[in-house]
HTML snippet that shows the backbone in 3Dmol.js (N, CA, C, O; Angstrom):
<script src="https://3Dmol.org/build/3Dmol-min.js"></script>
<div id="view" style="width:600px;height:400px;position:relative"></div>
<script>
const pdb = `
ATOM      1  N   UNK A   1       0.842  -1.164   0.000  1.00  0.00           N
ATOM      2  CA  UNK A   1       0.000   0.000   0.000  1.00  0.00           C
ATOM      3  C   UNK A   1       0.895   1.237   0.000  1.00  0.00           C
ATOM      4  O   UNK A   1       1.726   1.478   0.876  1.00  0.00           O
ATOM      5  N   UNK A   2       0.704   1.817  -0.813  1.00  0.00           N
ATOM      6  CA  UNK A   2       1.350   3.862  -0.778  1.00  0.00           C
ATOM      7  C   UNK A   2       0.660   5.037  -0.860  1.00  0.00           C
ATOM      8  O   UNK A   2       0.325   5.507  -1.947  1.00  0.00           O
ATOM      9  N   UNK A   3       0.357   5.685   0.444  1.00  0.00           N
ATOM     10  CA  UNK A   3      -0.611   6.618   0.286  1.00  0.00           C
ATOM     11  C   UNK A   3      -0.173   7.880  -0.243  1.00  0.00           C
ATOM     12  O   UNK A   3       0.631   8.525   0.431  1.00  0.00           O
ATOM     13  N   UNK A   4      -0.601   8.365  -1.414  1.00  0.00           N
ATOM     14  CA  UNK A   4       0.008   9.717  -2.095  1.00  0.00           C
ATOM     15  C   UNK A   4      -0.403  10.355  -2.122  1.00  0.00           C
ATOM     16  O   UNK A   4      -0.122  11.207  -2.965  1.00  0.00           O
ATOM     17  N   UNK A   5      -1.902  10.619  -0.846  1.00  0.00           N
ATOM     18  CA  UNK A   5      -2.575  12.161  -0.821  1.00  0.00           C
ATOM     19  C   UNK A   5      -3.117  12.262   0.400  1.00  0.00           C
ATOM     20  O   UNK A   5      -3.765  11.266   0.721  1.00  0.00           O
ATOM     21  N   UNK A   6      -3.077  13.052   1.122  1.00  0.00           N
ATOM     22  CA  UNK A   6      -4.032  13.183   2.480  1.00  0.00           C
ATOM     23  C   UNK A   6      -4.153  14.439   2.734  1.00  0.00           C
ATOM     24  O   UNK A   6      -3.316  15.311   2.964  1.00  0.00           O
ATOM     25  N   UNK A   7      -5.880  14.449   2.634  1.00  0.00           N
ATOM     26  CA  UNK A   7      -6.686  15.806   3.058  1.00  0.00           C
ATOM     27  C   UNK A   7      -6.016  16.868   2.273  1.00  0.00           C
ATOM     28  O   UNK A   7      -5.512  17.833   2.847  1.00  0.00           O
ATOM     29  N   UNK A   8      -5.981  16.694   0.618  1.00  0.00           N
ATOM     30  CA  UNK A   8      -5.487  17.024  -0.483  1.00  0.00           C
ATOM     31  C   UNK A   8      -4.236  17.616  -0.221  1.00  0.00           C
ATOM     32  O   UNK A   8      -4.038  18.453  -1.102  1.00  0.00           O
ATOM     33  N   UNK A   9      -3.288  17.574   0.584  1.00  0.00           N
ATOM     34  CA  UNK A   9      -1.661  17.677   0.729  1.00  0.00           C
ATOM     35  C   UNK A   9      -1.366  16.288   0.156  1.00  0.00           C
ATOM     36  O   UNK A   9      -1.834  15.158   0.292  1.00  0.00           O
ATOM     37  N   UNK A  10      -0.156  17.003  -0.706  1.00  0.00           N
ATOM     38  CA  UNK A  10       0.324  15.522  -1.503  1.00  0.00           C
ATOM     39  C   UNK A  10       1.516  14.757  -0.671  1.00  0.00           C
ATOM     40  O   UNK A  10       2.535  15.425  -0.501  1.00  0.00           O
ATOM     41  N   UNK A  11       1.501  13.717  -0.253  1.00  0.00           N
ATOM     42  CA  UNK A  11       2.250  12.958   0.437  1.00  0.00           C
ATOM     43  C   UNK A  11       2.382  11.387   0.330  1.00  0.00           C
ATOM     44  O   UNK A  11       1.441  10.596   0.265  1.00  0.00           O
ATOM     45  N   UNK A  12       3.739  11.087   0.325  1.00  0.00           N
ATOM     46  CA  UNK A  12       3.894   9.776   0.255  1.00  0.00           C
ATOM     47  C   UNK A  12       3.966   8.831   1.607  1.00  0.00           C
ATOM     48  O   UNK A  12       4.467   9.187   2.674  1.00  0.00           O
ATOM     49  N   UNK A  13       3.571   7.997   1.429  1.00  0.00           N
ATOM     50  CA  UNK A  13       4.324   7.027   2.784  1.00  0.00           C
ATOM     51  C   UNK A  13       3.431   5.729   2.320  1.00  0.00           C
ATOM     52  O   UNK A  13       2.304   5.658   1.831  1.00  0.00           O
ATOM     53  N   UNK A  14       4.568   4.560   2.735  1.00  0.00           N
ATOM     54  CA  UNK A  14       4.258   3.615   2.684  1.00  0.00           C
ATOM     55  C   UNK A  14       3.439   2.773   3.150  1.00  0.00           C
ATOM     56  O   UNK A  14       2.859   1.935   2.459  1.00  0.00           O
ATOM     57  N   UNK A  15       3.294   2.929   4.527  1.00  0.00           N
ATOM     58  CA  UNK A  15       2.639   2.157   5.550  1.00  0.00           C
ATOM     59  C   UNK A  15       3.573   1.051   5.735  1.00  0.00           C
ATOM     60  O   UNK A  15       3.069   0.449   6.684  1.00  0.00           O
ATOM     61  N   UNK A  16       4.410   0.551   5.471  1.00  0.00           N
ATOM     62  CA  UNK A  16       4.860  -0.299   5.533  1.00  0.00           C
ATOM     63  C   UNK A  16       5.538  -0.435   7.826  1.00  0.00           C
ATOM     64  O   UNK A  16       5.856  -1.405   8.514  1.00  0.00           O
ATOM     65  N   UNK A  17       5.449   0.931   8.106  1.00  0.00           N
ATOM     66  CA  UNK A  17       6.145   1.683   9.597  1.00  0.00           C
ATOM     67  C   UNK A  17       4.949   2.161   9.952  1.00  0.00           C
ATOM     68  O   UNK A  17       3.947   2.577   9.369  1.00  0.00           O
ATOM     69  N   UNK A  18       5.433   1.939  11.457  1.00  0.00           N
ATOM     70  CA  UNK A  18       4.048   2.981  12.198  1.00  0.00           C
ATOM     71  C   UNK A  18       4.020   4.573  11.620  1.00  0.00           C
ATOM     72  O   UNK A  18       5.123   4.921  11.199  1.00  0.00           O
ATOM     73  N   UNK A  19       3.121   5.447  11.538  1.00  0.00           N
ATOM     74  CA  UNK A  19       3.320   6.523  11.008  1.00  0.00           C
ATOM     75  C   UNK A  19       2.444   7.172  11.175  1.00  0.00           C
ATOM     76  O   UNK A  19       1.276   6.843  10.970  1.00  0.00           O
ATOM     77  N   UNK A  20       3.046   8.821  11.811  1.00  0.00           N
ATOM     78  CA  UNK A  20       2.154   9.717  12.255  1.00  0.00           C
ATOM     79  C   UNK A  20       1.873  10.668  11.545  1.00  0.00           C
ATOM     80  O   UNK A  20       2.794  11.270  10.995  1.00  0.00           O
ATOM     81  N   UNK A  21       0.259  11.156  11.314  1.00  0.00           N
ATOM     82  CA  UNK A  21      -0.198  12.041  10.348  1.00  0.00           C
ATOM     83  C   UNK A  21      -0.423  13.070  11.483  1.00  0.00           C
ATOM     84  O   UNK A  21      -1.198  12.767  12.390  1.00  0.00           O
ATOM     85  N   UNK A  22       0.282  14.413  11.488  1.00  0.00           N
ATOM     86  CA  UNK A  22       0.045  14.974  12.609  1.00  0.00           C
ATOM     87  C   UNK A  22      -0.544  16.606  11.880  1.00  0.00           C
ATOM     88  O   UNK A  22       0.201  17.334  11.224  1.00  0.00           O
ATOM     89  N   UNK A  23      -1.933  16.908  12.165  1.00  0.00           N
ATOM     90  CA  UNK A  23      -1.953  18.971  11.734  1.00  0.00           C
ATOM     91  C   UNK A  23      -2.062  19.319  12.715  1.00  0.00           C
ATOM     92  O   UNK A  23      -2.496  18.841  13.762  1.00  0.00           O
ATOM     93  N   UNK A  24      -1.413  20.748  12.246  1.00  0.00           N
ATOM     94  CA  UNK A  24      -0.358  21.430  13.317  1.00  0.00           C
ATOM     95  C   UNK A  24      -0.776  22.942  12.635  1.00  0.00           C
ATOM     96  O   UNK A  24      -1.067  22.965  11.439  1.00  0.00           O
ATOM     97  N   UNK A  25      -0.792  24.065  13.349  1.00  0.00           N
ATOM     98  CA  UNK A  25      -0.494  25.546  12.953  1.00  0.00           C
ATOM     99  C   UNK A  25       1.154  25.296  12.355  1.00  0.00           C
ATOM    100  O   UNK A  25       2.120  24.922  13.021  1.00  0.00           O
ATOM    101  N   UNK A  26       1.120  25.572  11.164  1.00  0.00           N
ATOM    102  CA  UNK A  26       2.605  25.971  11.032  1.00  0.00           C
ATOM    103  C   UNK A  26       3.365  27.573  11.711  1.00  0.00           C
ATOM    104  O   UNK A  26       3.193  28.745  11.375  1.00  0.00           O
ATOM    105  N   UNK A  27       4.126  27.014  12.650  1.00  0.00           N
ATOM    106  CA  UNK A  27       4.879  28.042  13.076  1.00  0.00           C
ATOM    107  C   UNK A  27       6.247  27.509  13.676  1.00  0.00           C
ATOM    108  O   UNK A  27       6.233  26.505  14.388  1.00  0.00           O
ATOM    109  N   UNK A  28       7.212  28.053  13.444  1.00  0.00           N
ATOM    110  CA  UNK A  28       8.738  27.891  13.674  1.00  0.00           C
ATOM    111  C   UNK A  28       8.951  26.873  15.307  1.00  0.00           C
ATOM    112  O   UNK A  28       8.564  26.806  16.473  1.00  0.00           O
ATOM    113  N   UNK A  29       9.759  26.300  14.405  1.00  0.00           N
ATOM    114  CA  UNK A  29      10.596  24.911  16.055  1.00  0.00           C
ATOM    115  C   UNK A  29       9.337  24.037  16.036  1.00  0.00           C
ATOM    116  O   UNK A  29       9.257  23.187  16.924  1.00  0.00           O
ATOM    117  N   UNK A  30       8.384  24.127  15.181  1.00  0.00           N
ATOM    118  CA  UNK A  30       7.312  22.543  15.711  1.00  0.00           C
ATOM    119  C   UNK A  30       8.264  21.585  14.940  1.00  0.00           C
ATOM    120  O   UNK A  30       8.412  20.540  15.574  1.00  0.00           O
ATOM    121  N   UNK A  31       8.957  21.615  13.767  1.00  0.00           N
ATOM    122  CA  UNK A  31       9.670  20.372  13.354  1.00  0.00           C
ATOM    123  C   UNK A  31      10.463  19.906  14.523  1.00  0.00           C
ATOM    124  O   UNK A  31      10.306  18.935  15.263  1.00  0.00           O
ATOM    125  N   UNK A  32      11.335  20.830  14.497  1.00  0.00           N
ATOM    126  CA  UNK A  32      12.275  20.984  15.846  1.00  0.00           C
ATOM    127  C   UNK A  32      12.078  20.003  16.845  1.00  0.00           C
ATOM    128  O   UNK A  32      12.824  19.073  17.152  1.00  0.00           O
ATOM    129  N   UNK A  33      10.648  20.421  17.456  1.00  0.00           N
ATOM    130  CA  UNK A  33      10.228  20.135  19.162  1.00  0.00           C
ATOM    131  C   UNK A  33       9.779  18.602  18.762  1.00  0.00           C
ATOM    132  O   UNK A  33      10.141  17.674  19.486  1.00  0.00           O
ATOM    133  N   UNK A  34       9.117  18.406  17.789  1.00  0.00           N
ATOM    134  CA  UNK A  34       8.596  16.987  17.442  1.00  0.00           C
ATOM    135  C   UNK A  34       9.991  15.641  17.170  1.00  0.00           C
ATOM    136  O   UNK A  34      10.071  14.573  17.776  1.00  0.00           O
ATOM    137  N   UNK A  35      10.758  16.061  16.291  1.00  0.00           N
ATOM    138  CA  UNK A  35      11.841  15.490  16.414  1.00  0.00           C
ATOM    139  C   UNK A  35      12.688  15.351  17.684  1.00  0.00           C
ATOM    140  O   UNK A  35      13.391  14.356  17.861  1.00  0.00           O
ATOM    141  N   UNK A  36      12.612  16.396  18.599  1.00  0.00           N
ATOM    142  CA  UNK A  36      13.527  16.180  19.743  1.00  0.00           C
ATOM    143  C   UNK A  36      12.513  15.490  20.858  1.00  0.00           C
ATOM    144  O   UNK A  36      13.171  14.855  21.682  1.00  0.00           O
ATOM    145  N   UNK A  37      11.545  15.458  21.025  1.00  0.00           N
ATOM    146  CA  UNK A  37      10.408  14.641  21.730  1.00  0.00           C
ATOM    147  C   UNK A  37      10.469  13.222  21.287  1.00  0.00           C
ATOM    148  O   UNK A  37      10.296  12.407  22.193  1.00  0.00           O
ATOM    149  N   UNK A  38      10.658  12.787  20.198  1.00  0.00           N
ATOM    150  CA  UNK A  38      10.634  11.231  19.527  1.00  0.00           C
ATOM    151  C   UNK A  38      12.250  10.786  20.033  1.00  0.00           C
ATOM    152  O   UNK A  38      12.360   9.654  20.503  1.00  0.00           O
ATOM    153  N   UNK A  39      13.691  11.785  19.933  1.00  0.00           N
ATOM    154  CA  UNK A  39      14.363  11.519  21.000  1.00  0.00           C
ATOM    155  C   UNK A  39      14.730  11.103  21.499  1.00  0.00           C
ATOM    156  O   UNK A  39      15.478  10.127  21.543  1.00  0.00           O
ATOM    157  N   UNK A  40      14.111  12.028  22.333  1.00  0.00           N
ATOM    158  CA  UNK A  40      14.173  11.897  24.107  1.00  0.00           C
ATOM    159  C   UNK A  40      13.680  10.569  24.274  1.00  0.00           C
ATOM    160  O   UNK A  40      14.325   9.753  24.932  1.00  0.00           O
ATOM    161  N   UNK A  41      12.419  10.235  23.649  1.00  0.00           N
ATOM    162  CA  UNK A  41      11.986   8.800  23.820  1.00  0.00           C
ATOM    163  C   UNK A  41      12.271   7.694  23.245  1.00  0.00           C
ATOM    164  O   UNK A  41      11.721   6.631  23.533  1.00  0.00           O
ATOM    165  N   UNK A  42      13.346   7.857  22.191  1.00  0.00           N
ATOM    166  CA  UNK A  42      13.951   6.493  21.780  1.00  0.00           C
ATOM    167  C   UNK A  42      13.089   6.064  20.723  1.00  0.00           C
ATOM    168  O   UNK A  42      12.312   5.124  20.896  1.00  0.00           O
ATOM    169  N   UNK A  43      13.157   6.580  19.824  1.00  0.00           N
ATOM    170  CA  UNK A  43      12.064   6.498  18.999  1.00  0.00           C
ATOM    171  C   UNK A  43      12.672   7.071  17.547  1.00  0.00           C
ATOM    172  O   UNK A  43      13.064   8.233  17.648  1.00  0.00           O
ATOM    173  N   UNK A  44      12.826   6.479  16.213  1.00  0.00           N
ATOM    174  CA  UNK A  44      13.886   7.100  15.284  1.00  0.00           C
ATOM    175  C   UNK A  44      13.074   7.245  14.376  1.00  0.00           C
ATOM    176  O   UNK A  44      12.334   6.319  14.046  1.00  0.00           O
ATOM    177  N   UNK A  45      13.044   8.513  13.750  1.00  0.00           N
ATOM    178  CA  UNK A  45      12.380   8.875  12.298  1.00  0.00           C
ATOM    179  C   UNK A  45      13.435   8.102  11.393  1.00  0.00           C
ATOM    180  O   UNK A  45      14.666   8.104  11.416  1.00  0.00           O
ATOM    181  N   UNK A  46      12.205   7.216  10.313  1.00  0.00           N
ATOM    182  CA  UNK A  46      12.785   6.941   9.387  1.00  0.00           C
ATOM    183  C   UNK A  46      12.723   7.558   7.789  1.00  0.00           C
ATOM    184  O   UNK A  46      13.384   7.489   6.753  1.00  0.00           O
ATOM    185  N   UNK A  47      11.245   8.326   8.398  1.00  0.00           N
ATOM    186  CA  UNK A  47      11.185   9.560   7.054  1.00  0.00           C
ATOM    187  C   UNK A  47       9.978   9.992   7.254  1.00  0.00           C
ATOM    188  O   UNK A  47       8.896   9.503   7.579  1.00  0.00           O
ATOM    189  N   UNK A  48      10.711  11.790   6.790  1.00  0.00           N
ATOM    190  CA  UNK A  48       9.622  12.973   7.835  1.00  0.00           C
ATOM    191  C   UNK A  48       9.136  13.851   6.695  1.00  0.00           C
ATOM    192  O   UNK A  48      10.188  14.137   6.125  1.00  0.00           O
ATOM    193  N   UNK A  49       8.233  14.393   6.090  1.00  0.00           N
ATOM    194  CA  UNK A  49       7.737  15.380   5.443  1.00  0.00           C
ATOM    195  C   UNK A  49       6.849  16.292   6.246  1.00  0.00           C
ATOM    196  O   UNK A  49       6.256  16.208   7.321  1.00  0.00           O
ATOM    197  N   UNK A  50       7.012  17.332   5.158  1.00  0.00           N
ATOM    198  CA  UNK A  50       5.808  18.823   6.046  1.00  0.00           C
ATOM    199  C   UNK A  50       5.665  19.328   4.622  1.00  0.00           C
ATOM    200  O   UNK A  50       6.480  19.386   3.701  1.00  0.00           O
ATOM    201  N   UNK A  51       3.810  19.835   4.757  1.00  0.00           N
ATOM    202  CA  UNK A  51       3.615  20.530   3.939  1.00  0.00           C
ATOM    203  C   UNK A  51       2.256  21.393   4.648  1.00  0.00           C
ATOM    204  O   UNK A  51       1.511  20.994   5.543  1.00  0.00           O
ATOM    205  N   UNK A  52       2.234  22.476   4.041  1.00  0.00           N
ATOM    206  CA  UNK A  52       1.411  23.764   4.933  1.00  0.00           C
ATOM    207  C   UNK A  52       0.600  24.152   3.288  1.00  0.00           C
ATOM    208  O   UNK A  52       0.862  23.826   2.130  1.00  0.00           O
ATOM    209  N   UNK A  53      -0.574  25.080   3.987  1.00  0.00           N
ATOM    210  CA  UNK A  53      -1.189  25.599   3.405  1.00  0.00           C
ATOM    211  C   UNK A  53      -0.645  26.777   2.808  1.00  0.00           C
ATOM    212  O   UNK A  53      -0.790  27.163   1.649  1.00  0.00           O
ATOM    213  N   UNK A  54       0.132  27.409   3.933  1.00  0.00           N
ATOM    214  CA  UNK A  54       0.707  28.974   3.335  1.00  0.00           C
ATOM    215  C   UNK A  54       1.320  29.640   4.817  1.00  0.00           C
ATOM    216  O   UNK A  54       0.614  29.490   5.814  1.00  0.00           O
ATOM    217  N   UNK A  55       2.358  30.218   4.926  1.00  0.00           N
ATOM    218  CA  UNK A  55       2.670  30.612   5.961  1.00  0.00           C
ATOM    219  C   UNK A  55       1.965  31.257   7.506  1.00  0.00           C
ATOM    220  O   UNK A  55       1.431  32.320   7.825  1.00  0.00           O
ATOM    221  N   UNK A  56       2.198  30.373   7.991  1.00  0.00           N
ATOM    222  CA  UNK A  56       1.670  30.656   9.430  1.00  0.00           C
ATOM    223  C   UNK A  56       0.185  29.729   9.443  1.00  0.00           C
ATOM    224  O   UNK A  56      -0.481  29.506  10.454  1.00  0.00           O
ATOM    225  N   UNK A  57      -0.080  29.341   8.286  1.00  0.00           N
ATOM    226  CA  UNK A  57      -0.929  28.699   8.285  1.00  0.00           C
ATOM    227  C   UNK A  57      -1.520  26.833   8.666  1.00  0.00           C
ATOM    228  O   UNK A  57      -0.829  26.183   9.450  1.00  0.00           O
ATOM    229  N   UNK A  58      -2.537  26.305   8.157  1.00  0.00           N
ATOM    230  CA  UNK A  58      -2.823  25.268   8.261  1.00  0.00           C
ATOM    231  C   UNK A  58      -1.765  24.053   7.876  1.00  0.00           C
ATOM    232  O   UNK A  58      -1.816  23.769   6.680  1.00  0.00           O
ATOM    233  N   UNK A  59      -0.877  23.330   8.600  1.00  0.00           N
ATOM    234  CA  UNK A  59       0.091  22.743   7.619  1.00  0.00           C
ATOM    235  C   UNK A  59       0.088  20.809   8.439  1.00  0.00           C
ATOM    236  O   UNK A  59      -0.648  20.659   9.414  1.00  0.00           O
ATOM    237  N   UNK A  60       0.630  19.992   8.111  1.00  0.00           N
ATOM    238  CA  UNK A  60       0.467  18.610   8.308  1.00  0.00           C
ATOM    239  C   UNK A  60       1.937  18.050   8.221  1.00  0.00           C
ATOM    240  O   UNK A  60       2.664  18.522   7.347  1.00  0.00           O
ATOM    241  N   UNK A  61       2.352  17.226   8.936  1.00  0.00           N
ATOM    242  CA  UNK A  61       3.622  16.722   8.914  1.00  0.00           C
ATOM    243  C   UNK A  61       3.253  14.915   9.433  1.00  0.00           C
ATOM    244  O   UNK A  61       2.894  14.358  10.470  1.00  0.00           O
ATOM    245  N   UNK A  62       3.612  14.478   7.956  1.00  0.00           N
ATOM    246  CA  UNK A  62       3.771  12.919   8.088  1.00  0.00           C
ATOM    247  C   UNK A  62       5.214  12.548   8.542  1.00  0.00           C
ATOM    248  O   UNK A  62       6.292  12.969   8.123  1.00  0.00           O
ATOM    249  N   UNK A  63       4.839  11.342   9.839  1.00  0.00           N
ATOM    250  CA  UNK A  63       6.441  11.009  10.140  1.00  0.00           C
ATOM    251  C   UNK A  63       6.538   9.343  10.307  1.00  0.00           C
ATOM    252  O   UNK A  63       6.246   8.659  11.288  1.00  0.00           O
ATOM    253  N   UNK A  64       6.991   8.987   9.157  1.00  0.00           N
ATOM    254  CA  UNK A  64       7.496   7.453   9.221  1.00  0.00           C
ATOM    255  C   UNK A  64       8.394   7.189  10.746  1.00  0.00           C
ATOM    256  O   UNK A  64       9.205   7.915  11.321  1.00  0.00           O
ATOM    257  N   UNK A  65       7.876   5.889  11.074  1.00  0.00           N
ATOM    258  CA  UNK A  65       8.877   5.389  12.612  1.00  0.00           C
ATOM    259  C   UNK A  65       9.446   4.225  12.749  1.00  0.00           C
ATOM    260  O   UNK A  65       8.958   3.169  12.348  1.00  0.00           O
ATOM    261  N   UNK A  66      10.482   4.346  13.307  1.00  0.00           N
ATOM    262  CA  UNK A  66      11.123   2.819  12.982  1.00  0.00           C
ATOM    263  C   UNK A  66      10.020   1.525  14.666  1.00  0.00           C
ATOM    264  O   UNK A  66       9.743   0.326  14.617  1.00  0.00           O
ATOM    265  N   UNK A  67       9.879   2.044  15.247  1.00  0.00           N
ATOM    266  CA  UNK A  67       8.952   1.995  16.718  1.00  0.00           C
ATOM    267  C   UNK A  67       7.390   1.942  16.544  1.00  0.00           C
ATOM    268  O   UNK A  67       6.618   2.625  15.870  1.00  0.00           O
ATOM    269  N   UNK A  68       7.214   0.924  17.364  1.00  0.00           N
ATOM    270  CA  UNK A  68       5.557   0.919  17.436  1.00  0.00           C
ATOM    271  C   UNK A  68       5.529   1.779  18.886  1.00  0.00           C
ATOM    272  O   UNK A  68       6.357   1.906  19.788  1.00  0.00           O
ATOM    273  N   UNK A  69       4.434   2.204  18.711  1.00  0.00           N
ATOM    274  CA  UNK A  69       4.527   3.448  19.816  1.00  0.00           C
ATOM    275  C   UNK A  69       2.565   2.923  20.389  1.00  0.00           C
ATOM    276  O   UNK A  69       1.695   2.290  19.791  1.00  0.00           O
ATOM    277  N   UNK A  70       2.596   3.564  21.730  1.00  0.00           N
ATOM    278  CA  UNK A  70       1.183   3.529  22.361  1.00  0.00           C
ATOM    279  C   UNK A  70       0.201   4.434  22.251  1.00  0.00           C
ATOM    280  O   UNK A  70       0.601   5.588  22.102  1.00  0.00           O
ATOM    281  N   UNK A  71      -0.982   4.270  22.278  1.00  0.00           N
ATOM    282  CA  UNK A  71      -1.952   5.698  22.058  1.00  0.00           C
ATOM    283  C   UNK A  71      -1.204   6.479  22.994  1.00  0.00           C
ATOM    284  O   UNK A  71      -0.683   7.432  22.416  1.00  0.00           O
ATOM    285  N   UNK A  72      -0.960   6.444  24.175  1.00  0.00           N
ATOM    286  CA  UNK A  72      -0.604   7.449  25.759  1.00  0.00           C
ATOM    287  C   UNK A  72       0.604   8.425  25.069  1.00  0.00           C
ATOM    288  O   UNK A  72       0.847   9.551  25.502  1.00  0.00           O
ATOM    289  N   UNK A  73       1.225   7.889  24.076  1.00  0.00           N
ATOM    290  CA  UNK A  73       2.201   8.524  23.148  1.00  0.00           C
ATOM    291  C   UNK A  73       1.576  10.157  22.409  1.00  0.00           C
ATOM    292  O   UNK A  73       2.147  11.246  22.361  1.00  0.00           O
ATOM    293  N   UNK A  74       0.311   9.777  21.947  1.00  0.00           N
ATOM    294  CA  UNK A  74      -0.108  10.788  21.223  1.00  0.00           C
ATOM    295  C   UNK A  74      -0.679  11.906  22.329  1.00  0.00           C
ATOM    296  O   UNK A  74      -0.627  13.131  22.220  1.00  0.00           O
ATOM    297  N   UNK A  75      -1.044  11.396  23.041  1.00  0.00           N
ATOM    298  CA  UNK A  75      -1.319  12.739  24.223  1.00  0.00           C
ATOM    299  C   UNK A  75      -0.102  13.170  24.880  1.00  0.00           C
ATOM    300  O   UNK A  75       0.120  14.379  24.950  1.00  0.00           O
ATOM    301  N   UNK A  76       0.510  12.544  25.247  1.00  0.00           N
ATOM    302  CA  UNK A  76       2.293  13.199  25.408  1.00  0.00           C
ATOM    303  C   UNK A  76       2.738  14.249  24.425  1.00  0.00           C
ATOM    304  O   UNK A  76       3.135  15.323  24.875  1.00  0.00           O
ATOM    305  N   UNK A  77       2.703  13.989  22.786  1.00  0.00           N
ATOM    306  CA  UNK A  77       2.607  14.721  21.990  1.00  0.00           C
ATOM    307  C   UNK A  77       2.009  16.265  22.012  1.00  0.00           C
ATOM    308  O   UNK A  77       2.612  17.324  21.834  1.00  0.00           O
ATOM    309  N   UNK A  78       0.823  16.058  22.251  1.00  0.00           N
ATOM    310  CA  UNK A  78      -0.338  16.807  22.353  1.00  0.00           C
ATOM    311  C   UNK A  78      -0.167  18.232  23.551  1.00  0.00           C
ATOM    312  O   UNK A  78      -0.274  19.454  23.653  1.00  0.00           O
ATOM    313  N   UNK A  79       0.207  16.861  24.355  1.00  0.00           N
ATOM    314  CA  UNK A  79       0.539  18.346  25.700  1.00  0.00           C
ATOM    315  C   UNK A  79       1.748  18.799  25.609  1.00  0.00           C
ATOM    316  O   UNK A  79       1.963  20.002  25.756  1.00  0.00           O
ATOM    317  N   UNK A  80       2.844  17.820  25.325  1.00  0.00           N
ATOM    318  CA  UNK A  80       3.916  19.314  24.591  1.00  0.00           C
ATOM    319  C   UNK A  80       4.295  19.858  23.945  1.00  0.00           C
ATOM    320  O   UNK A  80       5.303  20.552  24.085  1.00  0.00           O
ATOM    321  N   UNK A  81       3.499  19.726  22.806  1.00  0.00           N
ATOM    322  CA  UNK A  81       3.255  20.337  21.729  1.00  0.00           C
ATOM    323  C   UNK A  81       1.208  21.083  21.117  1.00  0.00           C
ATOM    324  O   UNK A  81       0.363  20.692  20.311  1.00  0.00           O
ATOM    325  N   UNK A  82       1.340  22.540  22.347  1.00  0.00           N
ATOM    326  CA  UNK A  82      -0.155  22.678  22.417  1.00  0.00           C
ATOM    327  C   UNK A  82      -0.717  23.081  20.687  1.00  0.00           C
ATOM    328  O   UNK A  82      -1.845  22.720  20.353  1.00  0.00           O
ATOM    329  N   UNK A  83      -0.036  23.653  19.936  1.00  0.00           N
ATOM    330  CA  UNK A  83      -0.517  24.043  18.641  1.00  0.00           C
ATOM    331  C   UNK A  83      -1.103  22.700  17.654  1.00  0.00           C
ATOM    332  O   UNK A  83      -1.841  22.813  16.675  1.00  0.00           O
ATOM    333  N   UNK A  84      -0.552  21.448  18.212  1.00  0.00           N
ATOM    334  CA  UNK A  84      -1.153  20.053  17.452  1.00  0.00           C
ATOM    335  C   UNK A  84      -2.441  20.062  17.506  1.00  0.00           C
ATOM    336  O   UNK A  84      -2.874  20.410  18.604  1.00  0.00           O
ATOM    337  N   UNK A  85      -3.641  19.665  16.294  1.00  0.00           N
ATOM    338  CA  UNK A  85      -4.630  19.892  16.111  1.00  0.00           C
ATOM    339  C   UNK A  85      -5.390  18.465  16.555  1.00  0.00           C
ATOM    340  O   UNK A  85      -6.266  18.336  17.410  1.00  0.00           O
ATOM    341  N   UNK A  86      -4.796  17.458  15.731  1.00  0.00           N
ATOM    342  CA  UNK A  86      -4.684  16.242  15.715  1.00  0.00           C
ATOM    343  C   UNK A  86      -3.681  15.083  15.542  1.00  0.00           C
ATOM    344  O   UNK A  86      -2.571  15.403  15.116  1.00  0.00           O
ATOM    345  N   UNK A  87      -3.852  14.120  15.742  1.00  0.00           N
ATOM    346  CA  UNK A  87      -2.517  13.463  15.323  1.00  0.00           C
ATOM    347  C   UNK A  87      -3.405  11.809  14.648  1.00  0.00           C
ATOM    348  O   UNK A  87      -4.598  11.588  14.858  1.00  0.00           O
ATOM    349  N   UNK A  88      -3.003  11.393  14.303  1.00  0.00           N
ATOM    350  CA  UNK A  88      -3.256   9.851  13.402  1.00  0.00           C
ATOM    351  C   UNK A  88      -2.197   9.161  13.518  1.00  0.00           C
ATOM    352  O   UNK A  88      -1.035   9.499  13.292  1.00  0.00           O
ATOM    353  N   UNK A  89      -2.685   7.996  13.941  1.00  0.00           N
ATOM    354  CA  UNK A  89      -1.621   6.740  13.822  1.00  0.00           C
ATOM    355  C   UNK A  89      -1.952   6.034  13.047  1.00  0.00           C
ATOM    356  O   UNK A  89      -3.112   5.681  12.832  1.00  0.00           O
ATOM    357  N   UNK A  90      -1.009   5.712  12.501  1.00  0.00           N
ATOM    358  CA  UNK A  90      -0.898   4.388  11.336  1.00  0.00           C
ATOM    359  C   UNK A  90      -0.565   3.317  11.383  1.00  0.00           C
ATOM    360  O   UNK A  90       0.131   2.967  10.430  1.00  0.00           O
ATOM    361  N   UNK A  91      -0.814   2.426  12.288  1.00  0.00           N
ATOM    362  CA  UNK A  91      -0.065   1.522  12.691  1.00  0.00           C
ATOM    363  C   UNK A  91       0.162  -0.038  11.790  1.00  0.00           C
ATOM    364  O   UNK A  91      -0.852  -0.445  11.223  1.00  0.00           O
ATOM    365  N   UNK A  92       1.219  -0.746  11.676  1.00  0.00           N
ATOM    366  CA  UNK A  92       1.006  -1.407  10.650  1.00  0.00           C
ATOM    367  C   UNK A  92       1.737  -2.731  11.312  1.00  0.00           C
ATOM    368  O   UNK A  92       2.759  -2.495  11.957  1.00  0.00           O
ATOM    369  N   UNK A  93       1.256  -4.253  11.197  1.00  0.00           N
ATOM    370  CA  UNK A  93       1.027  -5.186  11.844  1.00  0.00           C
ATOM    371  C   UNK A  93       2.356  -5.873  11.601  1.00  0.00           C
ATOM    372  O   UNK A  93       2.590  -6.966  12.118  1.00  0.00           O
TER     373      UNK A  93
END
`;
const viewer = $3Dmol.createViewer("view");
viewer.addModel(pdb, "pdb");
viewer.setStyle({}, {cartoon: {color: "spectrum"}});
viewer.zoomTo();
viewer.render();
</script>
């Protein structure tokens, strides 16, 4: 399976990895803070995209994982990172 569109942002990912569909306000250091949060927790991007509506605006960042991760994960997310809208897991068996 290769998904090449979500919520008409064009994006690839395999599914083949757990993988987080995360919208977000685009604004400066969320790549940043998200990468250094996965981290801290031992947890390795194996491939990260971002794409936004338009500056400062509506934007989405898919992140391939080498880690199966727990729902309790995405609210960790959530609270330290308050601008996250939603997040999606992809989890794959």
């Amino acid at each position: 399976m290769e998904v090449q569109e979500f919520d008409e942002y064009p994006f690839k990912f395999s599914g083949e990895r757990p993988t987080l569909v995360i919208r977000h306000s685009d604004q400066k250091g969320v790549i940043a803070e998200l990468s250094d949060i996965l981290y801290q927790k031992g947890i390795n991007i194996a491939r990260m995209a971002n794409e936004r509506s338009k500056i400062n605006g509506a934007a989405i960042t898919v992140c391939e994982i080498d880690n199966i991760i727990e729902d309790t994960f995405l609210s960790l997310l959530k609270r330290e990172i308050p601008i996250i809208d939603e997040i999606v897991l992809v989890q794959t068996k």
